[in-house]
C-alpha positions in Angstrom: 199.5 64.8 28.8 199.5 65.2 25.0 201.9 62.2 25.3 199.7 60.5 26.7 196.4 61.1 24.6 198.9 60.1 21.5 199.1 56.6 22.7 195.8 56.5 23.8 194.4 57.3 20.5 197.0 54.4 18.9 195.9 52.1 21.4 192.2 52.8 20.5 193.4 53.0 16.4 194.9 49.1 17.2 191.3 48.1 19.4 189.3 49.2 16.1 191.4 47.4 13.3 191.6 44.2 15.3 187.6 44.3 16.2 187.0 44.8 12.3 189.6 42.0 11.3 188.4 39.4 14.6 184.7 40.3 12.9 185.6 38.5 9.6 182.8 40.6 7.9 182.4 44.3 7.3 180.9 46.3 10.5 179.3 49.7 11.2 180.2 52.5 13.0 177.9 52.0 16.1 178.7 48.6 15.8 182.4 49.4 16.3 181.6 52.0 18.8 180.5 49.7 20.9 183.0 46.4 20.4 185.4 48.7 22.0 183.6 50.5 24.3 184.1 54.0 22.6 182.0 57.2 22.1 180.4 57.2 18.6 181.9 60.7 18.0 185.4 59.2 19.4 185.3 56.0 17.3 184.6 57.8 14.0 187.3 60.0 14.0 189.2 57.7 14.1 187.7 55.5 11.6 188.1 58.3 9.5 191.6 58.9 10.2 192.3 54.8 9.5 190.0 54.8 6.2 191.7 58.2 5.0 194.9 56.0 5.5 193.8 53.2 3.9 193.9 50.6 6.7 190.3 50.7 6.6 187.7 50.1 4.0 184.0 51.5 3.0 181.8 49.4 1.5 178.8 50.6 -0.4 176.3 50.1 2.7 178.4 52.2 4.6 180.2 49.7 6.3 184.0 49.5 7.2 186.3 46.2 6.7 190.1 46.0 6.7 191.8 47.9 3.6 194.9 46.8 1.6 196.8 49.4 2.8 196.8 47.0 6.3 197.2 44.1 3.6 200.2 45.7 2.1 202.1 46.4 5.1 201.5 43.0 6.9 202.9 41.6 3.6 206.2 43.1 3.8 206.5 40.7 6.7 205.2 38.2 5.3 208.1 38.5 2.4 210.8 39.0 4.5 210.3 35.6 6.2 213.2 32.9 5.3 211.5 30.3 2.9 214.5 27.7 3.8 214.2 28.3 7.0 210.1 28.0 7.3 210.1 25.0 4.9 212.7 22.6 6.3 211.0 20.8 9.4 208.2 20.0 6.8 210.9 18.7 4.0 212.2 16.4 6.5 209.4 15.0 7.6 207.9 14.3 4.4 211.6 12.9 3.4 211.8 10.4 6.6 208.1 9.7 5.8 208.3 8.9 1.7 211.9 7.6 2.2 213.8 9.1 -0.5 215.7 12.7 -1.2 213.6 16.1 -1.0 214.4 19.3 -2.8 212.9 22.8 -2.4 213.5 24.8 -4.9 212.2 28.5 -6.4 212.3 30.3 -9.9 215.1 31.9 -11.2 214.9 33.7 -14.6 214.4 30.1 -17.0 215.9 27.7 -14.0 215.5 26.5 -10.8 217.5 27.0 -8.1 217.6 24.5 -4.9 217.4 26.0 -1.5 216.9 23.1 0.4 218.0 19.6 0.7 217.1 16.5 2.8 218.5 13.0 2.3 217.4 9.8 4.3 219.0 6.5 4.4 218.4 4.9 1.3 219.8 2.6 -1.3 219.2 5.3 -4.0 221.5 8.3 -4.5 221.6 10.9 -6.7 224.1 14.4 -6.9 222.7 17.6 -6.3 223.4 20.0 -3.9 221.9 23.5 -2.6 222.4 26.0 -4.9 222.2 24.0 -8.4 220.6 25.7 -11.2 218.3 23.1 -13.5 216.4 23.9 -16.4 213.3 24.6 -15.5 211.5 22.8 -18.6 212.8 19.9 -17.8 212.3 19.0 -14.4 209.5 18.7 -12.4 210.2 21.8 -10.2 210.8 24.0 -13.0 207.6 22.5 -14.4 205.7 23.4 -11.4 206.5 26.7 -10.9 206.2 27.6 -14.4 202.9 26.4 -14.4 202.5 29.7 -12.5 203.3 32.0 -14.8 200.7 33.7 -17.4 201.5 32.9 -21.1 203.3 36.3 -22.0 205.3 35.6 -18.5 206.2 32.1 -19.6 207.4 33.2 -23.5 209.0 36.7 -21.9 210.8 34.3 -19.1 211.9 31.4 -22.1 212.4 33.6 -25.0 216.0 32.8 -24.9 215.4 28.9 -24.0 217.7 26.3 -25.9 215.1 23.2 -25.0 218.5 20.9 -24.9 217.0 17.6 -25.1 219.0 15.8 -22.8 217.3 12.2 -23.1 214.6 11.0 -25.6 212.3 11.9 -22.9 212.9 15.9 -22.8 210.7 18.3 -23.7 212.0 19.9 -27.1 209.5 23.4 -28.1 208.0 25.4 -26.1 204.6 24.2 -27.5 205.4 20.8 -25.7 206.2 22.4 -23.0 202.7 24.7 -22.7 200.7 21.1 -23.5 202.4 20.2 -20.7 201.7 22.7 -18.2 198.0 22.7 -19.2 198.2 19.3 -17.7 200.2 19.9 -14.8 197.8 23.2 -13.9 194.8 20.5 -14.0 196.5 17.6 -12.0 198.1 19.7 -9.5 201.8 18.1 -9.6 204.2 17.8 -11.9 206.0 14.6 -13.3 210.0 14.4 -14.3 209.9 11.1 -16.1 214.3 10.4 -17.6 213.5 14.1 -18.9 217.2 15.1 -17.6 218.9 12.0 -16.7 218.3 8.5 -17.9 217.0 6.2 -14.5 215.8 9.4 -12.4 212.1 10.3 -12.0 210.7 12.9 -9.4 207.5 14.1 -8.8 206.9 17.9 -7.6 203.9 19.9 -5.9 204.0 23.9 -5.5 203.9 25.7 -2.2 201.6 28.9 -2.3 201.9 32.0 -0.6 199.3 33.8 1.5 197.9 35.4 -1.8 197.8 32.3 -3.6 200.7 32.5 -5.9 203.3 30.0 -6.4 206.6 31.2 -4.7 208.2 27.5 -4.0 207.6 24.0 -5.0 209.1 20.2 -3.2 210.0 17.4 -5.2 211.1 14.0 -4.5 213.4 12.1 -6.2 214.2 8.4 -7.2 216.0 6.1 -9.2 214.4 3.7 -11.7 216.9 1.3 -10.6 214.4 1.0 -7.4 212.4 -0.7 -10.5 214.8 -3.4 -11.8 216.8 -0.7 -13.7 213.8 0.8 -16.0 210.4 1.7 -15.5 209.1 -0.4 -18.1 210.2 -3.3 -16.9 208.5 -2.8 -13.5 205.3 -1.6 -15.2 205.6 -4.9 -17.5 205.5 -6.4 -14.0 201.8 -5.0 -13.5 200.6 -5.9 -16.3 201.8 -9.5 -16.0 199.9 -9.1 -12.8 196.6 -8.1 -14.1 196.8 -11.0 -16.6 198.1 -13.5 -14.0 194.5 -12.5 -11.9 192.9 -12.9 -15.6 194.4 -16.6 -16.0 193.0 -17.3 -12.5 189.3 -16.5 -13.7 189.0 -17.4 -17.0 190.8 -20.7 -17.1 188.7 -21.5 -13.5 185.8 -21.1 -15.4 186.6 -23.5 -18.7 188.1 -26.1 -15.7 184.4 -25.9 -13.9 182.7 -26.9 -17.4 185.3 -29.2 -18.6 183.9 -32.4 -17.0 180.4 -31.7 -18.7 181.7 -31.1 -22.1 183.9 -34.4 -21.6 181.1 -36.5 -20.0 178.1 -35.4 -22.4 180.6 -35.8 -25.7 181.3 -39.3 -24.5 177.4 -39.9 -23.9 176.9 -38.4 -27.7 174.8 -35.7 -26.4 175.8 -33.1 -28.6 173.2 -30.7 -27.9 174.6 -30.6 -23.9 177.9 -30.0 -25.9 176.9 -27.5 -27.6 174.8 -25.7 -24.9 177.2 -26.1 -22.2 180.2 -24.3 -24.7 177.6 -22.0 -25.4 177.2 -21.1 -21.8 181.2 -21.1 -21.4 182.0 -19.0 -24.6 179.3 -16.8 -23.0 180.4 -16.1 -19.1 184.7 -15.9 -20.8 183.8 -13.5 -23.0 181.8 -11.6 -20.1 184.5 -11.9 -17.7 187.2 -10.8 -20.0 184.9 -8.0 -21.2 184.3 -6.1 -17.8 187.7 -6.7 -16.8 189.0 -4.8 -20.3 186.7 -2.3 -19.7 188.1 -1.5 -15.6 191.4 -1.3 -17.5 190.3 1.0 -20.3 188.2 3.2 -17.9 190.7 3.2 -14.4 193.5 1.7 -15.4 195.4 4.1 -12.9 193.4 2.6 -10.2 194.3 -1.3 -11.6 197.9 -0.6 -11.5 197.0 1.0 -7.8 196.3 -2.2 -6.4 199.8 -3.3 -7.1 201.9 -0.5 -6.7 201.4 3.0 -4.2 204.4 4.8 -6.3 202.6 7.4 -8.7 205.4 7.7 -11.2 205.3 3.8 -11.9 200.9 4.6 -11.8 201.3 7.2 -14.3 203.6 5.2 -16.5 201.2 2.3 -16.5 198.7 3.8 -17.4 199.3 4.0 -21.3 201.1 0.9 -21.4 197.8 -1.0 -19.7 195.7 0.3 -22.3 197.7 -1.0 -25.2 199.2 -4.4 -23.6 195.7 -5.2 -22.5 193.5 -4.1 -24.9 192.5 -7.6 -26.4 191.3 -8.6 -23.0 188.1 -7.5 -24.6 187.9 -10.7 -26.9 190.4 -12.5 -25.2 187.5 -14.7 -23.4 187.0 -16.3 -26.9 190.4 -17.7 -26.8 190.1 -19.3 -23.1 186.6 -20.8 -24.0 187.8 -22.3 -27.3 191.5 -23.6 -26.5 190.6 -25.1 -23.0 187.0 -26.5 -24.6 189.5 -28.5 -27.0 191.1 -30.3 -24.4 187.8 -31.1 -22.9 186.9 -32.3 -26.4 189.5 -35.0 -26.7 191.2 -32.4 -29.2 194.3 -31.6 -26.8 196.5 -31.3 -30.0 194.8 -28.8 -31.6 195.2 -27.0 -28.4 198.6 -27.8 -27.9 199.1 -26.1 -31.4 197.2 -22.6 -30.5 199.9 -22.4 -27.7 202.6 -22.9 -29.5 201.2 -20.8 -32.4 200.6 -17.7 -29.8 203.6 -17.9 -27.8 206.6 -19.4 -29.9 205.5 -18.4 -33.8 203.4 -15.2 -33.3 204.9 -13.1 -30.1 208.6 -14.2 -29.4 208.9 -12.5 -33.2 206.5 -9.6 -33.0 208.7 -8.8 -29.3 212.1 -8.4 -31.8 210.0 -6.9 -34.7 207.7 -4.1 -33.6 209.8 -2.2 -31.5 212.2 -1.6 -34.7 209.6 -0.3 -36.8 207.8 1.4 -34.0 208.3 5.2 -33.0 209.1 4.2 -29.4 210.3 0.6 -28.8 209.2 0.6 -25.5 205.6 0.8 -26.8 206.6 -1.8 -29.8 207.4 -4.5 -27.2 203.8 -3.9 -25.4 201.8 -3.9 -28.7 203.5 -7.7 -29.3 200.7 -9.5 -27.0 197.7 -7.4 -28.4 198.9 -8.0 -32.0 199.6 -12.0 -31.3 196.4 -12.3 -29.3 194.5 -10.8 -32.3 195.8 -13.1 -34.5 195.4 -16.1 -32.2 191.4 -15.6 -31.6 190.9 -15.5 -35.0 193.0 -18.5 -35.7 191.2 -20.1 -32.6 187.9 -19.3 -33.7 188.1 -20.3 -36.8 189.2 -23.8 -35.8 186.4 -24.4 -33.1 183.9 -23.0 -35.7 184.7 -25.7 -38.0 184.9 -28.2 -35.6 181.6 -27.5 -34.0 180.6 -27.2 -37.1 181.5 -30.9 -37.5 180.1 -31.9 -34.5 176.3 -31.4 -36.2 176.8 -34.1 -38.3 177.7 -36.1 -35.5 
């Protein structure tokens, strides 16, 4: 009998906790009583016992809601659960879906240590193997879960840190490395761009736990060589495509006023002329304007429309801002140069060609990146620096000529 009363009183214990935690909000006592179908005396014995225990909580009205001690034990289950074993379906899916290799990988002291490994088919392979130690500060794992930590928890966990720089790309202090975290906390993800190995780029997220700490991050993995062998080069290929859509606009814009700059210079009606460039040197430098400032403002967007991988975004995104950054005046080039042509001046056009391309960027291409920082940003600021140069050259020539054409 006593027996039996034991395991009733448990069985009632386990009716009240799950009431309160099914509730989602804190309840009273005849409002427990009566969930479960108890005597109010009955039920607060044993909400007394449970709070006394800590699996139940008062709040200040009087109320009772689950207490940590519940929390705490359920935890320890929580914890014990195999991470590997929980995460794998999920790494292969998103591996088969994204197409390339998948690591899962946790914190160990200053590196990070794979637990998990899916390949697909693919053209791109790269070692690693469960159970490789990385540095953490340079790789985008590492980066993610250190992102994690506190301040005194990073400098306590890296005191001993080397920062190895392994290419040009690797993070050298730990200053870089807390500027960098800063960013990766807002952004959510973290980027690996060559920062261990020249050609290989990943791209990490964390996985939380139930209390909202970082016990696990995924990364994915690729080779530049995906990108013609360097990720400049395929970010050089965006660009070229944002100017190629450029060339379409502008240049269709000169060719629709062309035949009324030709046909009213012929007719000697020089005010036309001159209104009708007016109106061209107008709608170029418009055009080239708003599409300089959608580069300037989104150029992660821009390089969207061409591209869904975010390392090749992410790289872009500098490099648009300096290799386009003359777009803004660029429409004065377009409505000068072509107006020549429509002018019966075709050699004076033919000049500003070979001016831009052949005297002022094939050398600024071999010059700037030797007596620039990084030469992969030298070979980017060659078409801002030659298209400066050319406007101005430009302009000043179709100044003076319609200048000249007053006295006509």
């Amino acid at each position: 009998m006593t027996e039996d009363k034991g395991v009733q009183s448990i069985d009632r214990a386990l009716d009240i906790i799950e009431a309160v935690a099914e509730a989602g909000r804190p309840m009273g006592l005849t409002e427990i009583a009566n969930q479960v179908g108890l005597h109010k005396s009955t039920a607060y014995r044993i909400i007394e016992t449970l709070f006394q225990r800590g699996y139940l909580a008062k709040t200040d009205e009087g109320s009772y809601k689950i207490g940590l001690k519940l929390i705490d034990a359920v935890s320890c289950y929580i914890n014990s659960l195999e991470l590997q074993t929980e995460a794998r379906p999920y790494v292969a899916k998103l591996a088969a879906r994204f197409g390339l290799t998948a690591h899962l990988g946790v914190l160990d002291g200053e590196y990070v240590v794979y637990i998990e490994k899916m390949d697909v088919f693919s053209t791109v392979r790269m070692y690693s193997q469960i159970g490789l130690r990385m540095h953490a500060y340079c790789s985008s794992l590492g980066k993610v879960l250190l992102a994690g930590l506190s301040k005194a928890e990073l400098e306590a966990r890296l005191k001993d840190c080397s920062f190895i720089r392994f290419t040009p790309h690797t993070i050298g202090s730990l200053q870089e490395l807390e500027e960098e975290l800063r960013k990766v906390r807002s952004q959510g993800w973290a980027m690996d761009h060559e920062e261990y190995e020249i050609g290989n780029r990943c791209i990490a997220a964390p996985i939380y736990d139930y209390c909202g700490e970082i016990v696990a991050a995924i990364s994915f993995n690729t080779s530049l060589q995906k990108y013609g062998g360097d990720m400049a080069v395929a970010s050089m290929s965006i660009l070229n495509s944002v100017m190629q859509f450029v060339m379409l606009l502008l240049p269709g814009l000169v060719q629709g006023a062309q035949p009324l700059l030709s046909y009213n210079l012929g007719a000697g009606n020089i005010p036309r002329v001159k209104k009708t460039f007016r109106l061209l040197l107008f709608s170029c430098v418009t055009g080239s304007f708003l599409i300089w400032l959608l580069c300037m403002t989104v150029p992660g967007a821009v390089a969207h429309i061409f591209t869904n991988d975010m390392g090749l975004i992410q790289y872009s995104e500098q490099s648009m801002r300096i290799y386009l950054s003359m777009l803004l005046i660029y429409g004065i080039q377009v409505a000068c140069q072509y107006s020549f042509v429509a002018l019966d001046q075709a050699s004076k056009a033919i000049f500003l060609t070979v001016w831009r391309k052949l005297i002022l960027l094939i050398p600024l291409i071999f010059v700037l990146p030797l007596v620039c920082p990084d030469p992969v940003m030298g070979v980017y600021l060659a078409e801002p620096v030659a298209d400066t140069i050319a406007v101005c050259t430009t302009a000043s020539m179709f100044y003076q000529y319609y200048r000249a054409l007053e006295r006509v």
